[in-house]
N, C-alpha and C positions, 0 to 999 in steps of 0.2 A: 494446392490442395487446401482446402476450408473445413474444421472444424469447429463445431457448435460445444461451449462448454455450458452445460448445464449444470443452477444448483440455486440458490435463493435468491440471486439477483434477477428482480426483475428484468431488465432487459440487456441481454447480453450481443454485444458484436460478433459478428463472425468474425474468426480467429483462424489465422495460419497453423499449420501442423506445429512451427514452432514456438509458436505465442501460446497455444493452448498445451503443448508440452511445457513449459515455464511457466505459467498461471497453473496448470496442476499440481508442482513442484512447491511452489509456493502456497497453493490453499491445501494442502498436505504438512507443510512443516507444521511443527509444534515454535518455533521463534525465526524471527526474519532469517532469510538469508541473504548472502553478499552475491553477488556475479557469481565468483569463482565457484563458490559450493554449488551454483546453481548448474553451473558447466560440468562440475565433478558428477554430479547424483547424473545427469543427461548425456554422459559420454556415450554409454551403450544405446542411445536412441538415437546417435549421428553428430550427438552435437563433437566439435574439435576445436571452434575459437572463441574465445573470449566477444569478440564481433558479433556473432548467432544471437547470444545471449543479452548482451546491452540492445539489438535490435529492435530482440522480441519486446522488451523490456521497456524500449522509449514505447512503441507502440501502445501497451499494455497500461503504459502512467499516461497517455493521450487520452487511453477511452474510458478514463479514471476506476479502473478496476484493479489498481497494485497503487501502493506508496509507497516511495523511499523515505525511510528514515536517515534523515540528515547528520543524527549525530551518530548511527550506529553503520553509515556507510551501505544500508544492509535494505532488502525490500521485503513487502507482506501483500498477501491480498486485500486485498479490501472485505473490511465484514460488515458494512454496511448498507444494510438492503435495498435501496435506492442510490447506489455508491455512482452510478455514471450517470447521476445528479447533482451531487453535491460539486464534483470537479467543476462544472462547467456554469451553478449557481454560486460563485463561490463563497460558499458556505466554508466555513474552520471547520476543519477536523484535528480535535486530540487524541492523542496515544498517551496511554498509561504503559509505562514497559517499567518489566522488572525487574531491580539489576541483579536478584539471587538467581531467577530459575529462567528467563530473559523471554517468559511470555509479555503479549504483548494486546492487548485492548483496544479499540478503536469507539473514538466519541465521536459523534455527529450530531452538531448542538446548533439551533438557529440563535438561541439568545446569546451565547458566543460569539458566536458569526454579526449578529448586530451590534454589539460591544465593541469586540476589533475593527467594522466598520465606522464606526462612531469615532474611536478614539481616530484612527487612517486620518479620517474626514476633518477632525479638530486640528491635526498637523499638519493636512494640507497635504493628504496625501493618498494617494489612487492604491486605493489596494487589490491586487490583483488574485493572489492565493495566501492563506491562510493554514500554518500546519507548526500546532504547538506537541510539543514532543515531555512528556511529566516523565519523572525516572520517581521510582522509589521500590516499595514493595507490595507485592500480590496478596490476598486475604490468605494463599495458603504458604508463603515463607514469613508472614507476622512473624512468628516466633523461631524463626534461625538467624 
């Protein structure tokens, strides 16, 4: 069974019952979540293993509309309106994540992406994806 998730992205894939239950899961949270939570919040709509979940999940980061954050273990949807663009031009995308309240921001930057290619290129070196990850704080924890 095939599910169409609709919302700002331009063009979206069709999606399995279970891809498009885990990408709602995730463009619903308020800060990334890990597998497990994703399986926890989905048990009453069938999901039971861990498996389901990573599935839907590698799927979901192929057709570049979720990124895992590498140092948080944890996935997000993509808010990039043109996001199953950028994956496959590989353009950088930065995250600003916040370590008080743990939202999390999404850049989508060509002069970036031309920088990290540049410098790749001066090393001698093929770059293939691009994903810089900023930690600090959000304009509304400044002051805690």
């Amino acid at each position: 069974m095939s599910t169409q998730h609709s919302d700002d992205h331009g063009h979206m894939p069709k999606l399995t019952k279970n891809q498009a239950l885990v990408f709602g899961a995730l463009t619903s949270a308020a800060c990334p979540l890990s597998a497990y939570t994703i399986l926890d919040e989905l048990r009453d709509q069938g999901f039971r293993a861990p498996l389901q979940v990573y599935r839907a999940l590698e799927k979901l980061l192929e057709f570049g509309i979720v990124h895992r954050l590498e140092t948080q273990n944890a996935f997000v949807a993509c808010k990039h309106p043109s996001c199953d663009t950028h994956e496959q031009s590989h353009d950088a995308v930065a995250f600003m994540i916040c370590e008080t309240c743990g939202t999390v921001a999404e850049i989508a930057d060509e002069a970036l992406a031309s920088q990290l290619q540049g410098l790749a290129g001066t090393a001698n070196f093929a770059l293939d994806q691009s994903v810089v990850e900023l930690r600090g704080k959000c304009v509304g924890c400044w002051d805690t």
